[in-house]
Steps between C-alpha positions, in 0.01 A plus 500: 500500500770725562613461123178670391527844680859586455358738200263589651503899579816579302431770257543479129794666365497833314512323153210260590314784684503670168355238283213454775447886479444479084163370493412821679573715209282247284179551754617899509433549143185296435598124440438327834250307332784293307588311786099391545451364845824322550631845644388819619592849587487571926481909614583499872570780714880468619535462933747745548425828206164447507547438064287348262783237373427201209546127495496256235430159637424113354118384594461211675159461450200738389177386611253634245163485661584732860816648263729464741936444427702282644849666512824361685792702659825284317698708753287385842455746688790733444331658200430868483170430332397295747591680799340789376192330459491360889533874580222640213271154386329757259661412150398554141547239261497490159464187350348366128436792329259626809663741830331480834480585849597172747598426860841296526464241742779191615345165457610229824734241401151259504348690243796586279574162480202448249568829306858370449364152356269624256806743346773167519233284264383795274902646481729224547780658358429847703491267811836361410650850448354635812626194739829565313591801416348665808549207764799352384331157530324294206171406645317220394124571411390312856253575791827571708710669294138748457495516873878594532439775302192620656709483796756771352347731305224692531163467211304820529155533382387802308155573572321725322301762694 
């Protein structure tokens, strides 16, 4: 177990912070609604200046009928996104061609664990690259290895208000 958070809360590098940041410009001028509803744009007012600041992140899952996202923090709970959002839970999201209004809520390990599952089986290859990439570890698609990582880093749920 101790294998799977060494990454855990380290910070991407400048040159990978930049390639995370590009998608950004994409939403900025209009085509957000290339990337569908595998990813989506999250405003959140930053802890410390009190700024409206911009996050591109992956979509775990996007349930269509209460239109609620599924997003994960890669980075736990070291992320500036995410610790914004504990401070200010009142986010805007833009997401599939549409923008709205949502409250950013963390998910318990319990119920993460299904959110996780249902992203592993649709994205198998986005599962592999997030256990790897991020972790450092090559999880299996399993029941545990979806509980480890439940365990480590936090799913939030975008809910729109």
């Amino acid at each position: 177990m101790s294998n799977l958070g060494m990454k855990v809360g380290q910070r991407p590098g400048p040159l990978l912070r930049l390639i995370f940041r590009l998608p950004i410009l994409l939403y900025k001028i209009g085509l957000g609604w290339l990337f569908g509803d595998r990813f989506l744009m999250l405003a959140h007012i930053g802890r410390k200046t009190g700024l409206r600041h911009q996050v591109v992140l992956e979509v775990l899952y996007h349930n269509k009928t209460s239109g609620e996202y599924y997003v994960l923090s890669g980075w736990g709970d070291k992320s500036d996104w995410f610790m914004n959002i504990q401070k200010n839970p009142e986010v805007v999201v833009n997401a599939g061609g549409r923008k709205f209004e949502a409250l950013a809520f963390q998910l318990t390990s319990v119920d993460a664990e299904p959110v996780i599952s249902k992203y592993a089986y649709q994205h198998p290859k986005g599962f592999q690259v997030l256990s790897k990439r991020v972790l450092g570890v090559d999880l299996g698609v399993t029941k545990k290895s979806f509980e480890e990582l439940a365990a480590f880093l936090p799913v939030i749920c975008l809910q729109p208000i």
